[in-house]
C-alpha positions as CSV (number, residue, x, y, z in Angstrom):
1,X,0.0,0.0,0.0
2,X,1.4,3.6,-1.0
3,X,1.5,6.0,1.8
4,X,-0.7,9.1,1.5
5,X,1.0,12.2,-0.1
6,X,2.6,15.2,2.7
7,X,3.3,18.2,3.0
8,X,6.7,18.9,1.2
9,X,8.4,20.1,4.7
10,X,6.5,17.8,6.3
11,X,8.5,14.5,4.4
12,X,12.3,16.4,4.6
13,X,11.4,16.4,8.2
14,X,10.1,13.0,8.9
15,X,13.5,11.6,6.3
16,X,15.7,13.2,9.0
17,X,16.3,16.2,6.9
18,X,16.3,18.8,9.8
19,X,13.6,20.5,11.4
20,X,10.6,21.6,9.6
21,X,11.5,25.2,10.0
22,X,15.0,24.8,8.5
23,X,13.3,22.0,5.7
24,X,11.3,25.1,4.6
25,X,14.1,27.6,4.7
26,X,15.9,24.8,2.4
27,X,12.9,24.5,0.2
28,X,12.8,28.6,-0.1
29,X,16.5,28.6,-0.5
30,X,16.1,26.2,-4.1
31,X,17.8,23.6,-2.9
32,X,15.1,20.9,-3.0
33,X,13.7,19.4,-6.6
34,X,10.4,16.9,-6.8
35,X,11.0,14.7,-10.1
36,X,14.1,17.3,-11.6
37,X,11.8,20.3,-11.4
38,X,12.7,22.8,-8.3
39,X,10.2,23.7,-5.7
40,X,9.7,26.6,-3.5
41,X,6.3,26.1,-1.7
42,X,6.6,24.1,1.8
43,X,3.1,23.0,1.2
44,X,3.8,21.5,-1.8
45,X,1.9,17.5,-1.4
46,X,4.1,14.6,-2.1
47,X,4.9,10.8,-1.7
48,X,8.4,9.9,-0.7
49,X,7.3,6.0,-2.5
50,X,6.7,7.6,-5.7
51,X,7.9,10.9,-6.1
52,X,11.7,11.2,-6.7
53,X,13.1,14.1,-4.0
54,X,16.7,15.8,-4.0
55,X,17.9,17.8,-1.3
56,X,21.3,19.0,-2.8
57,X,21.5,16.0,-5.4
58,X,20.8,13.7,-3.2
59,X,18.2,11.1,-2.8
60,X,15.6,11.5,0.1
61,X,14.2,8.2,1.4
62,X,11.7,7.5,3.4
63,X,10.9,8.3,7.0
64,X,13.5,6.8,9.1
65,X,13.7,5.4,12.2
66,X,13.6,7.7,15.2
67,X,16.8,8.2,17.1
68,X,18.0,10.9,19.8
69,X,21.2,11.6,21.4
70,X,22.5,13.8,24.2
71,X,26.0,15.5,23.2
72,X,28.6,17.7,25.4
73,X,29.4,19.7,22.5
74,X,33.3,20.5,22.3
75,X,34.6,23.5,21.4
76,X,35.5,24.5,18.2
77,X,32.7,22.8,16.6
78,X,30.1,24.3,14.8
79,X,26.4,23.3,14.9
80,X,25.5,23.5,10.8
81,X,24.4,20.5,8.2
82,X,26.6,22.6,5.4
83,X,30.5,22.6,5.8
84,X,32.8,26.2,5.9
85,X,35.9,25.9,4.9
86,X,37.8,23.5,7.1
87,X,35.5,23.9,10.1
88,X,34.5,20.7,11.8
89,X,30.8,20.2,12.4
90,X,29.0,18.5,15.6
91,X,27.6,15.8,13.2
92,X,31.5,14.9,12.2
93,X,31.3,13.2,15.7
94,X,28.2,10.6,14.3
95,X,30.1,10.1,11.2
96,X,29.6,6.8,11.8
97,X,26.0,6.0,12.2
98,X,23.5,5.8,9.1
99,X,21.1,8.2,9.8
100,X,21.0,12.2,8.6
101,X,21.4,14.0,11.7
102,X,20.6,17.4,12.7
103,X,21.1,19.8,16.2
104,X,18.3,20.7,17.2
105,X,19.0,24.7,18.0
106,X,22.5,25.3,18.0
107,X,25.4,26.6,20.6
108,X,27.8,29.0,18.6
109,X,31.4,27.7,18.1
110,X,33.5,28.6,21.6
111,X,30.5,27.3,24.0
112,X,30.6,23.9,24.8
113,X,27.6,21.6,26.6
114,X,24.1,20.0,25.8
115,X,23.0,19.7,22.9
116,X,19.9,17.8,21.2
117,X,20.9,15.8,18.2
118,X,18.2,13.9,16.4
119,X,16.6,13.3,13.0
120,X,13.2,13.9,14.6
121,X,12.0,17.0,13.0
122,X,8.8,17.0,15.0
123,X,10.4,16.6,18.1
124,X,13.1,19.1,17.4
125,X,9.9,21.5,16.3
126,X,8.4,21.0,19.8
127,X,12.0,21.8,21.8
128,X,12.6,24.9,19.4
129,X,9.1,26.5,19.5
130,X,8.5,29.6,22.1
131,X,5.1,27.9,22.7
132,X,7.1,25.3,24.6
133,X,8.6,27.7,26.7
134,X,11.7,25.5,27.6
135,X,14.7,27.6,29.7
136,X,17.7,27.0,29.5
137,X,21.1,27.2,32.1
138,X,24.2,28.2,31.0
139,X,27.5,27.9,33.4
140,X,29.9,31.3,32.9
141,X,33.1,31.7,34.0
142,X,34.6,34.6,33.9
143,X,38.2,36.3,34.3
144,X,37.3,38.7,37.2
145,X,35.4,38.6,40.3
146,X,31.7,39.3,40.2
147,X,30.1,41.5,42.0
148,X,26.3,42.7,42.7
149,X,26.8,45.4,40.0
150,X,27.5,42.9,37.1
151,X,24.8,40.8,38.3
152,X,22.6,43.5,38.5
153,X,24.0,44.8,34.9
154,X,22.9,41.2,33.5
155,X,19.6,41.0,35.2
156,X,18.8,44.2,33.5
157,X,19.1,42.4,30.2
158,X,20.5,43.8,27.1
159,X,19.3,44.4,23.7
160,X,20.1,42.1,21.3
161,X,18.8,41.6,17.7
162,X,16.5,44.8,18.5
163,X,15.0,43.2,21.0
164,X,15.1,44.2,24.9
165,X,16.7,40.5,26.1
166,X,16.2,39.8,29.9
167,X,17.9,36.8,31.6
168,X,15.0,34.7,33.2
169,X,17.5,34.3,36.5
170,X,21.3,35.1,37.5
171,X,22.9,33.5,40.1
172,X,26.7,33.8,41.3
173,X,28.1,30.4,42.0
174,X,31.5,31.7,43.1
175,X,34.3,34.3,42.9
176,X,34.7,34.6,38.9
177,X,31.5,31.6,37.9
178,X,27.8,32.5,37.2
179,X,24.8,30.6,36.0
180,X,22.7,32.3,33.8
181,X,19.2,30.9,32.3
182,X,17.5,32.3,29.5
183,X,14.3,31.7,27.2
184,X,14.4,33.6,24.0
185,X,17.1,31.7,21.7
186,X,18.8,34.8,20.4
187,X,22.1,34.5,18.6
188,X,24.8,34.4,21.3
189,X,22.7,36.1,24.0
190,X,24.1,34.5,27.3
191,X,27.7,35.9,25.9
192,X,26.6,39.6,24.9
193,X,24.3,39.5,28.2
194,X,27.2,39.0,30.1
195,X,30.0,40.7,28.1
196,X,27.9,43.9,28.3
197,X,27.7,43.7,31.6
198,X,31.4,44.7,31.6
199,X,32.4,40.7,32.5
200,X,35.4,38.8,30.1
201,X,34.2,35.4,29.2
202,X,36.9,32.5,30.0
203,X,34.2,29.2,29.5
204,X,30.6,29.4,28.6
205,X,28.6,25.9,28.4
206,X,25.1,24.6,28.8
207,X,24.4,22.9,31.2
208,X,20.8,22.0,31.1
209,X,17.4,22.7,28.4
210,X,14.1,22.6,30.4
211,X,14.4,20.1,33.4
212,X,17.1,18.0,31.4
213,X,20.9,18.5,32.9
214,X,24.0,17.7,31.0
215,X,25.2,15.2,33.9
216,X,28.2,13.5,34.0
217,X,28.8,13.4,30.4
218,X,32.6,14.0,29.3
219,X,33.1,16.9,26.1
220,X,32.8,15.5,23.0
221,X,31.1,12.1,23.8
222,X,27.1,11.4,23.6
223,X,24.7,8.8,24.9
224,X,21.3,7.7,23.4
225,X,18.4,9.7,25.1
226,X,15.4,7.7,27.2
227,X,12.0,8.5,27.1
228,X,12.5,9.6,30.3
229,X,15.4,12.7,29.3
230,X,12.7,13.3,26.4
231,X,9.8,13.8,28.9
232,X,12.5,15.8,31.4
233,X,12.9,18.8,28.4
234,X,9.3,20.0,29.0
235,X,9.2,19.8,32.9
């Protein structure tokens, strides 16, 4: 029996792709062709049995089976599906495993800590949407001491990406180490919060994403997630 025809963003997702927001962005981008022609409409219906589908020349299959990982992301790696230069990419470290792989969110190159990394599209939609209202803790350590004005200063929030950013809690863990958690997802906001609060970063990682901690996982290693860490994100 032929499976029913989806949504074009829908299918990327549910192949392991990437999320559906990025799948769309790659479908408005060009990069995606139903039976040679190219198509720009998310919403486009199709059938991953009988319609041929290229992402970047290659083949999409059908869905896949589910898989999700916990990662301490190293430093120096960079959380993309497309290769710069010589950069090395977070999925270099599942370069063995047969499944296309995506972060769900990213952490910018010099942070290290959790990340999700999945070919769940879905799931990854339900992490990254505001709806789900997820915070998340980031460990800062710093080259001076802090004091009540720089947590003050960061408490205040910043603005970033035109937008009035406020920290949903600060708290000073010891002489030059803060935890800071956010909600909004901006580009590098834990950094600028706290470099514009006059503070010079030495280490910044996260450490937790909803109720779901790093734990005792060494950098650049990752272990399969339970239902129970899935369940843990939304608590």
């Amino acid at each position: 029996m032929i499976e029913e025809k989806k949504r074009l963003s829908k299918t990327l997702s549910a192949a392991g792709v990437a999320s559906r927001r990025a799948c769309e962005e790659l479908i408005f981008q060009g990069r995606v062709k139903v039976n040679g022609t190219v198509v720009l409409l998310p919403q486009t219906m199709v059938c991953s049995e009988t319609d041929e589908i290229l992402v970047d020349g290659q083949r999409i299959r059908g869905e896949e089976d589910k898989v999700y990982f916990i990662l301490n992301k190293p430093h120096g790696f960079i959380c993309s599906n497309t290769r710069i230069g010589s950069k090395k990419l977070v999925l270099d470290l599942f370069a063995g495993l047969p499944y296309r792989l995506f972060t769900v969110g990213r952490l910018d190159r010099d942070t290290t800590g959790l990340i999700i990394v999945t070919n769940d599209g879905h799931f990854a939609n339900r992490v990254i949407h505001p709806s789900s209202n997820i915070t998340k803790e980031y460990l800062v350590k710093t080259s001076q001491e802090i004091t009540d004005v720089h947590l003050k200063a960061i408490s205040k929030g910043s603005r970033i990406e035109n937008v009035h950013i406020r920290p949903v809690r600060v708290v000073k863990v010891r002489k030059g180490t803060l935890k800071v958690s956010v909600k909004e997802g901006k580009k590098r906001e834990v950094r600028l919060l706290v470099q514009n609060a006059g503070l010079e970063i030495l280490e910044l990682s996260r450490i937790r994403i909803g109720g779901l901690p790093l734990g005792p996982l060494s950098e650049g290693l990752y272990r399969e997630m339970t239902d129970a860490d899935k369940e843990m994100i939304f608590k």
